[in-house]
C-alpha positions as CSV (number, residue, x, y, z in Angstrom):
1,X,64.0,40.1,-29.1
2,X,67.2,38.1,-29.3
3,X,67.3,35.9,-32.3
4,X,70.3,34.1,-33.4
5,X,72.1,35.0,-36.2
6,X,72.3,32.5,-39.4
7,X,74.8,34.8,-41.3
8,X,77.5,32.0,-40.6
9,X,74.3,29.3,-41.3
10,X,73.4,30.4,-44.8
11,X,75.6,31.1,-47.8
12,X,76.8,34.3,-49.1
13,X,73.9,35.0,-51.7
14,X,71.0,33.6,-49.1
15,X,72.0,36.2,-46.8
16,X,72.1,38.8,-48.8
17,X,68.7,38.1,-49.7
18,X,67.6,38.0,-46.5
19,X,69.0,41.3,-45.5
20,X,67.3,43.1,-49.0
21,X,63.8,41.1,-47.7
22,X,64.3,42.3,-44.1
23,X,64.7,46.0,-45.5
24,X,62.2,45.7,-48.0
25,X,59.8,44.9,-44.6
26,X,61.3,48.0,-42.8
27,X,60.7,50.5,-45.7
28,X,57.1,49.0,-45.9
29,X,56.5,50.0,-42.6
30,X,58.1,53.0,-42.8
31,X,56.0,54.0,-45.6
32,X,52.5,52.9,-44.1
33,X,52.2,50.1,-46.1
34,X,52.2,47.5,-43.1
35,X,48.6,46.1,-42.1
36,X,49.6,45.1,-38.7
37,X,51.2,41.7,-39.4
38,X,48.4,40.3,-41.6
39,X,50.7,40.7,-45.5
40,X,53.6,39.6,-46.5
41,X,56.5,39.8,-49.2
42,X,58.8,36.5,-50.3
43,X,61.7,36.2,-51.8
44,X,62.8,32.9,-54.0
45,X,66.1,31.2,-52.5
46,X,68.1,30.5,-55.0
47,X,68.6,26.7,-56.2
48,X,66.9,24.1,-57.4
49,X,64.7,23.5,-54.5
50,X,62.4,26.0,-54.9
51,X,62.2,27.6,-50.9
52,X,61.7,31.0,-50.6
53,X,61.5,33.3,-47.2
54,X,58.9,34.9,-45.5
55,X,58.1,36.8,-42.7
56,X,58.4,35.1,-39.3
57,X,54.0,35.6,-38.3
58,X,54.1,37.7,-35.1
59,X,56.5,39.9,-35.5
60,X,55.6,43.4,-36.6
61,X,57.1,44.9,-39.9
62,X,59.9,46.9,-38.2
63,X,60.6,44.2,-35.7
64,X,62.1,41.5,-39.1
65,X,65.6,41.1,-39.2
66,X,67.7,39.1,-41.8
67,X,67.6,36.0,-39.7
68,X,64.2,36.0,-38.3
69,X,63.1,35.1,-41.8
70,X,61.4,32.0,-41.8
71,X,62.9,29.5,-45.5
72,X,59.5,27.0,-46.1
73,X,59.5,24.6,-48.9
74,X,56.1,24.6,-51.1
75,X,54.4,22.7,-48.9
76,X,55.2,25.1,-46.1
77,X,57.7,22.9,-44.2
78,X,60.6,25.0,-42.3
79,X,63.8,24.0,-43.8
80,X,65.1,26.2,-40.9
81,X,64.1,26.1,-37.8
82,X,62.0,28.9,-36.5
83,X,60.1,29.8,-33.4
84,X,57.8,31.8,-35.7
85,X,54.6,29.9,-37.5
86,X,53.6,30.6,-40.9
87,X,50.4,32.5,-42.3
88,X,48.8,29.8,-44.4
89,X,46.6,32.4,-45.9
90,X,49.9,34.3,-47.1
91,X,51.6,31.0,-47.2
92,X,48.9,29.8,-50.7
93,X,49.0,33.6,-52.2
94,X,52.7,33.7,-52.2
95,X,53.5,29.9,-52.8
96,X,50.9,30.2,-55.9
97,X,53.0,33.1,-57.5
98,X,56.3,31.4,-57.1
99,X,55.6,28.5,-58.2
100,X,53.1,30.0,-61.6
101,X,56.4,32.4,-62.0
102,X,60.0,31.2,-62.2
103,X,60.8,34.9,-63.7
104,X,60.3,36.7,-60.2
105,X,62.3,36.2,-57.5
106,X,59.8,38.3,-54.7
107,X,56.1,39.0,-54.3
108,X,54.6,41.9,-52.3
109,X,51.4,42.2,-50.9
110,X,49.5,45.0,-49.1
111,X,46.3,45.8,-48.1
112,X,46.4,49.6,-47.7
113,X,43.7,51.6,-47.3
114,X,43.8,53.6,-50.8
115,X,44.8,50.1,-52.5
116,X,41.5,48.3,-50.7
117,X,39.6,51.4,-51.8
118,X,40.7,51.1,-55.7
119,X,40.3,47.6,-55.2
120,X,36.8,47.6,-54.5
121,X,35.8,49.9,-57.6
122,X,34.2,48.0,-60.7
123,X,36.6,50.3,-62.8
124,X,39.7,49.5,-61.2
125,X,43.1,51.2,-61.7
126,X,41.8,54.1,-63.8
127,X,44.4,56.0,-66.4
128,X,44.6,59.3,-65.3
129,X,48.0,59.9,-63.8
130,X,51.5,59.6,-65.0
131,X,51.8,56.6,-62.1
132,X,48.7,54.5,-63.7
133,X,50.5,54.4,-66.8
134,X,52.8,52.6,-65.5
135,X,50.7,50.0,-63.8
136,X,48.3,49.8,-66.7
137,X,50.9,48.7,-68.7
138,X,51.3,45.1,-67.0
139,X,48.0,44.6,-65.1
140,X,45.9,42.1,-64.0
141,X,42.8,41.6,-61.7
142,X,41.6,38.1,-59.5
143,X,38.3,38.3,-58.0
144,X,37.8,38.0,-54.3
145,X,37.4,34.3,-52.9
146,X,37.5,35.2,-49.1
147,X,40.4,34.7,-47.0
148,X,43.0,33.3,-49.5
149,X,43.6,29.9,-47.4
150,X,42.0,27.2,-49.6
151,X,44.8,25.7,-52.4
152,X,41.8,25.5,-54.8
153,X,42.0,28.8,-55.5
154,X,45.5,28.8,-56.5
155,X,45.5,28.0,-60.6
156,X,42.6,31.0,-61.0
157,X,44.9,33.1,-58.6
158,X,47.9,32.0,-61.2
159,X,46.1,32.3,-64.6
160,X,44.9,35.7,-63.6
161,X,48.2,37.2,-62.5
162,X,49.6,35.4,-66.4
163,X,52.9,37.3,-66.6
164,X,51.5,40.9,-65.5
165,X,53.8,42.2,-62.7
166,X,50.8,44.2,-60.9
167,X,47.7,42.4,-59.6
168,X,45.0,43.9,-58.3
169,X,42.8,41.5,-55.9
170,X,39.2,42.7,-55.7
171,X,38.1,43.6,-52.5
172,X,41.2,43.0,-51.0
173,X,44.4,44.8,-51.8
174,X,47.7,45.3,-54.3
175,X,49.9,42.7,-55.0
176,X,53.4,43.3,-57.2
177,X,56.0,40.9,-58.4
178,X,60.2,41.7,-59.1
179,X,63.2,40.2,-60.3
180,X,64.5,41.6,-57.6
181,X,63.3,42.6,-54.2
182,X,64.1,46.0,-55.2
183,X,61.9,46.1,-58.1
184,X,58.8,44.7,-56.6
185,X,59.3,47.4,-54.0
186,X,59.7,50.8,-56.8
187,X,56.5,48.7,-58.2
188,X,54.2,48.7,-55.1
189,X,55.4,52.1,-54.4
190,X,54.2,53.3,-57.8
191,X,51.1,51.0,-57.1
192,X,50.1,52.8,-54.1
193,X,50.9,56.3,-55.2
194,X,48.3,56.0,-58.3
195,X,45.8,54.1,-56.3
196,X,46.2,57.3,-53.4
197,X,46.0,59.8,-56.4
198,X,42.6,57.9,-58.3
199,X,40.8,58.4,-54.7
200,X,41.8,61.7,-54.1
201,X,41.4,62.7,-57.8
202,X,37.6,61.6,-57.5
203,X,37.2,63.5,-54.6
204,X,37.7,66.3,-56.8
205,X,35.9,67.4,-59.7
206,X,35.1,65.7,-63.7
207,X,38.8,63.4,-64.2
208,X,41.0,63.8,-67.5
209,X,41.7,60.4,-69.0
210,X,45.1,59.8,-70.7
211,X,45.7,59.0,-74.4
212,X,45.5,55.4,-74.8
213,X,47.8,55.4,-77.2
214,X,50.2,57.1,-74.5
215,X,49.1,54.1,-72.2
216,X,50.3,51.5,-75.1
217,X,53.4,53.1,-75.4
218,X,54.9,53.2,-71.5
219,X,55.7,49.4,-71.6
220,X,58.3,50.1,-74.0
221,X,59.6,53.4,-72.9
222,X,59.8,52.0,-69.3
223,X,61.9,48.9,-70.7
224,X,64.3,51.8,-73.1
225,X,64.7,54.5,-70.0
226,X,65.1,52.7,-66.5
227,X,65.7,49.1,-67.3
228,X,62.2,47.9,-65.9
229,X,60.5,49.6,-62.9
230,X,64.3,50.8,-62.3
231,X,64.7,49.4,-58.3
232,X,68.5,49.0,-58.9
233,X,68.4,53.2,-59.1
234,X,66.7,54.0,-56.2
235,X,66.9,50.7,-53.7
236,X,70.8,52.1,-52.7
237,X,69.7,55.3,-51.6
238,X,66.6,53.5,-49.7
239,X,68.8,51.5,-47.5
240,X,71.1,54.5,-46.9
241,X,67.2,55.6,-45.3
242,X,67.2,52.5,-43.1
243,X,71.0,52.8,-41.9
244,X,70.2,55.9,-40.6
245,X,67.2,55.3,-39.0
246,X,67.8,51.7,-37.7
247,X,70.2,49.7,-39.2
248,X,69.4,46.4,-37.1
249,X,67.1,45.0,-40.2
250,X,70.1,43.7,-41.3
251,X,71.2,41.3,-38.0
């Protein structure tokens, strides 16, 4: 599909973010994550105008390129032009996070089949792994609503998520939020890894809880050892992944 370029359209740090969103897309797929085309991830634009991007609706996860993007305002408006509509019911999720959190710049949202599963269990995100430690240490839950399309739902949606950086949403999937594209990526991939252990764990036989004290203590020693969820370490070595597998994410 030929889609014009907006590198020469956009400036310098716009398109940069577009290219880390368009990769973030392709490693999604590449790791399972996708769900057809029905999730998304955004990233904030820069500036006082409070746009963000988000994925052209259509076009599968390792189809997005850097300038198939679609930029929306808050009310959903293209600011670009695009031949690509917008999800609405991704369009209120996402637009409700940005505008409830001026200290991310991306939100990620999957509804994978372990995430769904953990989802739909009264006792959520359990601690039994290394991994849950992690996400036990800024998590939060919003009850299912149906499909996420009505903007009535938005102030619950945003005063359940408060300033935790996982959300689980009952009955429906995983949703993480970053500084950086980057970040919310390592996040969701730490999400998913202790939702896939939890299932197959209680396949298996009586579970071993960890020390809540241990729990209380990772939100610190996370901050002390990688800087966060540590994205900036890994996210260079991801896109040397994607270069080598298809480098066109970034057209």
């Amino acid at each position: 599909m030929d889609i014009a370029s907006l590198k020469q359209v956009v400036s310098a740090q716009e398109w940069q973010l577009r290219v880390d969103l368009a990769a973030c897309y392709r490693l999604v797929a590449m790791y399972g994550w996708s769900d057809l085309v029905f999730t998304h991830i955004t990233a904030r634009v820069p500036g006082p105008d409070h746009h963000f991007l988000i994925n052209p609706y259509g076009l599968m996860f390792d189809e997005i390129t850097a300038s198939s993007l679609v930029k929306v305002d808050q009310k959903c408006n293209k600011i670009i032009d695009s031949p690509f509509p917008v999800n609405p019911a991704g369009f209120v999720i996402h637009s409700a996070v940005h505008e409830a959190r001026e200290d991310i710049t991306c939100v990620l949202h999957t509804h994978t089949r372990a995430g769904v599963a953990v989802s739909a269990q009264k006792g959520g995100i359990l601690p039994i792994s290394q991994q849950s430690t992690f996400i036990l240490a800024s998590l939060a839950y919003h009850d299912y609503e149906g499909v996420a399309f009505r903007e009535e739902e938005k102030p619950r949606l945003q005063a359940h998520l408060g300033s935790a950086n996982f959300l689980v949403l009952r009955n429906h999937g995983l949703l993480t939020v970053g500084k950086t594209i980057a970040d919310a990526f390592l996040s969701m991939y730490t999400f998913e890894n202790a939702c896939r252990i939890q299932i197959d764990a209680q396949a298996g036989g009586e579970l071993i809880a960890v020390n809540p004290l241990i729990v209380q203590g990772v939100a610190q020693a996370l901050k002390v050892q990688t800087g966060g969820m540590g994205g900036a370490f890994v996210w260079p070595s991801l896109l040397r992944r994607l270069e080598k597998a298809d480098p066109s994410y970034s057209n």
